[in-house]
Steps between C-alpha positions, in 0.01 A plus 500: 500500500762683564732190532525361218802604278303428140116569403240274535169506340185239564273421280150384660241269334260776473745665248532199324164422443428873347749418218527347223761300588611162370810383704758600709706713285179693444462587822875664544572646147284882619720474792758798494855339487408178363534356143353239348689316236301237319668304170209442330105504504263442808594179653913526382747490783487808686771670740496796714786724567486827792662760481746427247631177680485153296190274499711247678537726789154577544347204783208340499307402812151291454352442831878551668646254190815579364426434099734521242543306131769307403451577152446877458724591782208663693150461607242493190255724610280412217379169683324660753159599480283711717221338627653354775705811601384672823804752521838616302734687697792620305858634656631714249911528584718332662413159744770341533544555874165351553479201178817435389710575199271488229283763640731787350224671325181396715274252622131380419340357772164314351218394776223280348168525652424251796163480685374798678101513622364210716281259367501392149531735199487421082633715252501461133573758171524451098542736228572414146633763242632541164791225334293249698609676832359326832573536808363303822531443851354306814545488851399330806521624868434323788613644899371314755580496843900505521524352137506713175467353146563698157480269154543726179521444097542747255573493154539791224572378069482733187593340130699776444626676177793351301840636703694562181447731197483355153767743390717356802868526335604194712278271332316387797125571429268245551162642465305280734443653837681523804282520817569356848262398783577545859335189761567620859437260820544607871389344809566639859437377853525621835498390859511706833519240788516797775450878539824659313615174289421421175636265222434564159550327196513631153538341139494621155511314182481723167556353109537770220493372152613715235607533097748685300595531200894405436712263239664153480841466270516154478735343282694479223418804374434716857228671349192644715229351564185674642232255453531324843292590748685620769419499853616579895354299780583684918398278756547762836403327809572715831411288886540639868467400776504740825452528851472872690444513872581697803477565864543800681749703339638210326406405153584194287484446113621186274455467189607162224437564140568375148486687168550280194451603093519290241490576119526358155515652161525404145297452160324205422 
């Protein structure tokens, strides 16, 4: 499109499924302009910066969501699975025109997958692999009428290798090891009470446990400590609610939604 002042890519589900992909900074890292910056194993917070901008001014749109984290600064792309993800359409350059401020460097615009065919449709999927990898999802469909229904649950785990080298200068080798798992649940709805109207209704609720190796200095003697088992719990939850309509020439959108993240850390 000749319009747009930055360039836009869009990833389909058909690509998605051909990969071996695990989450959502799998699925942009190939992408030309694009860097993926991840502080530690698979399941450690992960950031995305384009085109040389910050992570922080990269945006993140799930289902027309703003989401954001209040304690890495910027959207943890590492919660996300795939499952659920019908399309990514990435802006690389400037959106701030269009989004706001902290669309500098770009903007990833995330659609989950909603009910398509009429009638009602079941889909399920498992694979295991090595580190006692699994990975699972299920789905149900139903479209009826002027009513469409989507329930889906996902979940990928691996146990892992330990995160830290037992030569590790710092002292913070534990040699237990440091998986995550990944639980993912998403349920959609939609109503079209006349020809051109329809109000949809989207939620997403995803929980990624993971652990890392680090060190306490408790006192007196501020020494470290690696024996703990240290651990981050991201609670991402991402609702909308939307209505699109029109007449004519006239159209009409509206659109209320809430992003929220929650996360704890820490050794036990």
């Amino acid at each position: 499109d000749s319009s747009l002042t930055a360039d836009a890519v869009v990833i389909t589900r058909e690509s998605l499924a051909s990969l071996p992909l695990d989450n959502l900074a799998d699925a942009l890292q190939a992408l030309a302009g694009v860097q993926v910056s991840r502080t530690g194993g698979v399941g450690q917070p992960t950031s995305v910066l384009v085109r040389g901008a910050s992570a922080s001014n990269t945006l993140v749109l799930i289902d027309g969501v703003r989401m954001g984290s209040a304690t890495l600064g910027q959207f943890d792309f590492s919660t996300i699975g795939l499952s659920g993800v019908e399309r990514i359409e990435v802006l690389r350059g400037p959106g701030a025109s269009l989004y706001g401020a902290d669309a500098v460097g770009g903007v990833v615009l995330v659609t989950t997958r909603q009910a398509a065919a009429r009638g009602l449709q079941h889909r399920a999927s498992a694979a295991v692999g090595s580190l006692s990898s699994s990975e699972w999802a299920a789905s149900t469909h139903l479209a009826s009428g002027s009513w469409d229904l989507q329930l889906q649950g996902a979940r990928q785990a691996s146990a892992g290798v330990s995160a830290v080298r037992p030569v590790d200068r710092f002292g913070n080798h534990n040699p237990d090891t440091d998986g995550y798992r990944r639980q993912t649940l998403q349920a959609s709805g939609g109503w079209q009470p006349i020809a051109g109207h329809r109000v949809q209704a989207t939620l997403l609720q995803a929980r990624l446990f993971s652990r890392y190796d680090a060190s306490e200095f408790a006192p007196p003697d501020f020494t470290p400590n690696p024996r703990p088992d240290f651990s981050t719990q991201t609670d991402t939850t991402a609702s909308s609610l939307r209505y699109e309509g029109g007449a004519g020439a006239l159209n009409w959108r509206a659109r209320l939604g809430r992003g929220e993240e929650d996360s704890t850390s820490g050794g036990l």
